[in-house]
C-alpha positions in Angstrom: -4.9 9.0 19.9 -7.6 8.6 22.8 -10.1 9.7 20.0 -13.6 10.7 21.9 -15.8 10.1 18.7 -14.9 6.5 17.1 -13.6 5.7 13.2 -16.8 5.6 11.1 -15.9 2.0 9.7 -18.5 1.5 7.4 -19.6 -1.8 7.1 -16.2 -3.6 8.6 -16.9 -6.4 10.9 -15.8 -4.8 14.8 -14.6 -7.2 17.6 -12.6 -6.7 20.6 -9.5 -8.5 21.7 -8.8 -8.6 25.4 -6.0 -10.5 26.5 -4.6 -9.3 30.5 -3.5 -6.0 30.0 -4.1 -5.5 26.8 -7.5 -4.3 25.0 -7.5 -3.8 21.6 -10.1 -2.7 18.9 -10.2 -4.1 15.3 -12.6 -3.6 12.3 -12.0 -5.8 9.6 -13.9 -6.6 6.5 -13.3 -10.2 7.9 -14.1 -12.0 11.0 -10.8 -13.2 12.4 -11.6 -12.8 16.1 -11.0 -16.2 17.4 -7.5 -16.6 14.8 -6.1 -13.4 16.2 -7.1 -13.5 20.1 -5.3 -17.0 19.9 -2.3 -14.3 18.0 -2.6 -11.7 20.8 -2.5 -14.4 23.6 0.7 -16.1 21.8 2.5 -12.6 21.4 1.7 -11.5 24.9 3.2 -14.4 26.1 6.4 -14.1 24.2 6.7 -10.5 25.7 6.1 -11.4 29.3 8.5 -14.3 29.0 11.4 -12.1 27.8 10.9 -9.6 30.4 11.1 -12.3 33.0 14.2 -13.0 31.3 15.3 -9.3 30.9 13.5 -7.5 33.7 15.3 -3.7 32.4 13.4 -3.9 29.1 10.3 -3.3 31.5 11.7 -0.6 32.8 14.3 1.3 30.7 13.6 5.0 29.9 16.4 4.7 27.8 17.1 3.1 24.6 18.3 -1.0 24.5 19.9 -2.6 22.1 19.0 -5.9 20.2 21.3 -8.9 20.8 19.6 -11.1 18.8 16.9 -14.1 18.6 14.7 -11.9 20.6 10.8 -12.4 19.3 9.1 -10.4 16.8 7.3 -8.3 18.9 10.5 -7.3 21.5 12.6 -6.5 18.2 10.6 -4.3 16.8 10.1 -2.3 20.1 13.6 -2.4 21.0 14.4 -1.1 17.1 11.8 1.7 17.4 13.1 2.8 21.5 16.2 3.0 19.3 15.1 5.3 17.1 13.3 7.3 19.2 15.7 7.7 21.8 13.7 6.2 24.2 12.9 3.1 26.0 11.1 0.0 24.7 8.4 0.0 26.3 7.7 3.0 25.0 6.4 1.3 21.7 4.7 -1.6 23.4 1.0 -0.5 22.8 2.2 0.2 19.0 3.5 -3.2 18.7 0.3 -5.2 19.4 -1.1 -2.5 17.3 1.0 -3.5 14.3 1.3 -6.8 15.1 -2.3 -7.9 15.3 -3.0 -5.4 11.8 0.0 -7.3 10.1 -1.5 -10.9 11.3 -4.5 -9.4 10.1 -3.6 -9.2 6.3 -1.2 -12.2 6.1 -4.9 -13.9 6.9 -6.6 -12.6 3.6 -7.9 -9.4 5.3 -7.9 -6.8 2.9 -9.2 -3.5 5.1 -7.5 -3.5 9.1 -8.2 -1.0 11.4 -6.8 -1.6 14.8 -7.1 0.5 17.7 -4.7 -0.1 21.1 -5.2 3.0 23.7 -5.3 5.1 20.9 -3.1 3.8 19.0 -4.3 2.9 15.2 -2.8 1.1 12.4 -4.4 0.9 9.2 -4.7 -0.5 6.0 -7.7 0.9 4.1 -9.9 0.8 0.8 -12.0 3.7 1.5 -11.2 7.4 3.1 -11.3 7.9 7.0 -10.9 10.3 9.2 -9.3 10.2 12.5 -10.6 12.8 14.9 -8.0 14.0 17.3 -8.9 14.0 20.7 -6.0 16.5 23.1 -7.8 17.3 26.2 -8.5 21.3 27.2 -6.8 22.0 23.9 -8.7 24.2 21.8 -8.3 22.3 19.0 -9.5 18.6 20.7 -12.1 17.4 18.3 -12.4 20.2 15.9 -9.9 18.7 13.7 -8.9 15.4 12.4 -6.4 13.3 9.3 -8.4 12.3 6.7 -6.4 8.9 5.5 -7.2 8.2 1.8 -6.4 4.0 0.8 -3.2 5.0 -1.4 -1.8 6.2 1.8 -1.9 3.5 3.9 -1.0 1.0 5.9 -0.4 3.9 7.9 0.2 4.5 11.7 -1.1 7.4 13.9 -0.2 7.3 17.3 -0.3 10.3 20.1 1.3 11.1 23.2 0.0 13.7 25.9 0.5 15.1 29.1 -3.0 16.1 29.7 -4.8 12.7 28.6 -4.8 9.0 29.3 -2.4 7.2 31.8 0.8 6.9 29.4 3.7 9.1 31.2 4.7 11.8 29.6 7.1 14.3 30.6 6.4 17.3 28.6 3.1 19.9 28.9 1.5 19.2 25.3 -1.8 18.4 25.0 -1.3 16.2 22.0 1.5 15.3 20.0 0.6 12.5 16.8 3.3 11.0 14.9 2.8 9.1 11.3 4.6 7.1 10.5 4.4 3.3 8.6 5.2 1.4 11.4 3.0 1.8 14.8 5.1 1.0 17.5 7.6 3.8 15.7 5.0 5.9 15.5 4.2 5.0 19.3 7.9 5.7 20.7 8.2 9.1 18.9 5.3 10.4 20.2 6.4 9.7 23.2 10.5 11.2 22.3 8.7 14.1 21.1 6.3 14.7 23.9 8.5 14.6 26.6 10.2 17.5 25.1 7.0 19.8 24.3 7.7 21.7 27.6 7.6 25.4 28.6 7.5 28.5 25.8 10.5 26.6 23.7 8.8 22.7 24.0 6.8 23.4 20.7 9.7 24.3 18.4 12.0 21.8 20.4 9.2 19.2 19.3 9.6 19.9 16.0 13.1 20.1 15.6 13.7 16.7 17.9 11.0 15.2 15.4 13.2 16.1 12.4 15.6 13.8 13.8 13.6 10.5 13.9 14.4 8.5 10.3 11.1 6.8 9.1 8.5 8.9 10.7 6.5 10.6 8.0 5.7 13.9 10.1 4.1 15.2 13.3 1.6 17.6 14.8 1.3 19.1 18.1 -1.2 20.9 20.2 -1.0 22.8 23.3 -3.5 24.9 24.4 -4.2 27.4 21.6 -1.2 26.6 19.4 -0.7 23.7 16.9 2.8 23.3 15.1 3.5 20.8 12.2 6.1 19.3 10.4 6.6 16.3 7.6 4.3 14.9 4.7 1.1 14.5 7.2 -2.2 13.7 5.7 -4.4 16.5 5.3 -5.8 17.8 8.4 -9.8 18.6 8.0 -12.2 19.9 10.6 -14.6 17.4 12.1 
């Protein structure tokens, strides 16, 4: 998401969890920090080890396939590359997303925000609004979702050409996905973004979006334009 201007959290306990190259964000209405760094360092681990062990998962533009016993957090982004059509590590900043949000709850937490590289999972008792941050577009931080709590846990998660360090192979200046799952959400922005490209890439978008199961919807800027599609929640100006 890269949002400029942060989640107004309320009164939610905020920590950071840094663990090599991962930096994460979480508000919570509990303070789990040392339980879930000790998480994030234990998950990290598991992933570096398998990619030791499986040195094209780091790599892979394309999708891979599961062969079983792999740990939680290489499933799921090997499940969601395969849904999105793209590699696995496509998903990885989704993953610790979800992860850490999921740890979060199993823990007694009963309101998660958690924010990877813009990246946000969420599971919330009170409305929030997610400003949406897309570079020279003229829509970057004008407009935003407003998430009410009977719609999540819920995942928004944004690709772009114009912002951040991620790779992306198409010319959008944002493209968000919803979805339940973060690092689905994560991989299909990046599916979709990579084809947002030239006077087509906005309707190509769309129609590559329609063909992801599980995501709940999309919206993508570039430039001047926006284009939508799925059950999103409502989009307000911020």
């Amino acid at each position: 998401m890269s949002p400029k201007k942060p989640i107004n959290p309320g009164n939610l306990e905020r920590f950071k969890l840094r663990h090599k190259q991962t930096n994460i964000t979480v508000f919570s209405d509990i303070d789990l920090r040392l339980e879930a760094a000790e998480f994030l360092e234990k998950t990290y681990g598991e992933l570096e080890a398998y990619c030791q062990k499986e040195p094209l998962f780091l790599i892979s533009y394309d999708p891979l396939k599961p062969i079983g016993n792999e740990p939680d957090i290489v499933k799921i982004m090997l499940e969601s590359g395969l849904s999105a059509g793209v590699g696995p590590m496509a998903a990885v900043a989704g993953a610790f997303c979800e992860l850490t949000g999921r740890f979060m709850l199993e823990n007694h937490a009963r309101e998660v925000i958690v924010e990877n590289g813009g990246d946000i999972f969420m599971k919330t008792c009170r409305e929030q609004i997610i400003n949406i941050y897309a570079g020279k577009s003229d829509f970057s931080d004008k407009i935003g979702f407003k998430i009410r709590p009977y719609e999540t846990p819920l995942s928004v998660c944004t690709s772009s050409s114009s912002v951040g360090h991620s790779i992306s192979l198409g010319d959008s200046d944002a493209v968000c996905v919803v979805a339940e799952l973060c690092p689905l959400a994560d991989a299909s922005a990046t599916s979709i973004g990579n084809i947002v490209k030239g006077k087509e890439g906005m309707i190509k978008g769309i129609e590559k979006a329609k063909t992801i199961n599980r995501i709940k919807g999309t919206l993508i800027l570039r430039g001047n334009e926006m284009s939508s599609w799925g059950r999103l929640p409502e989009i307000v100006r911020v």
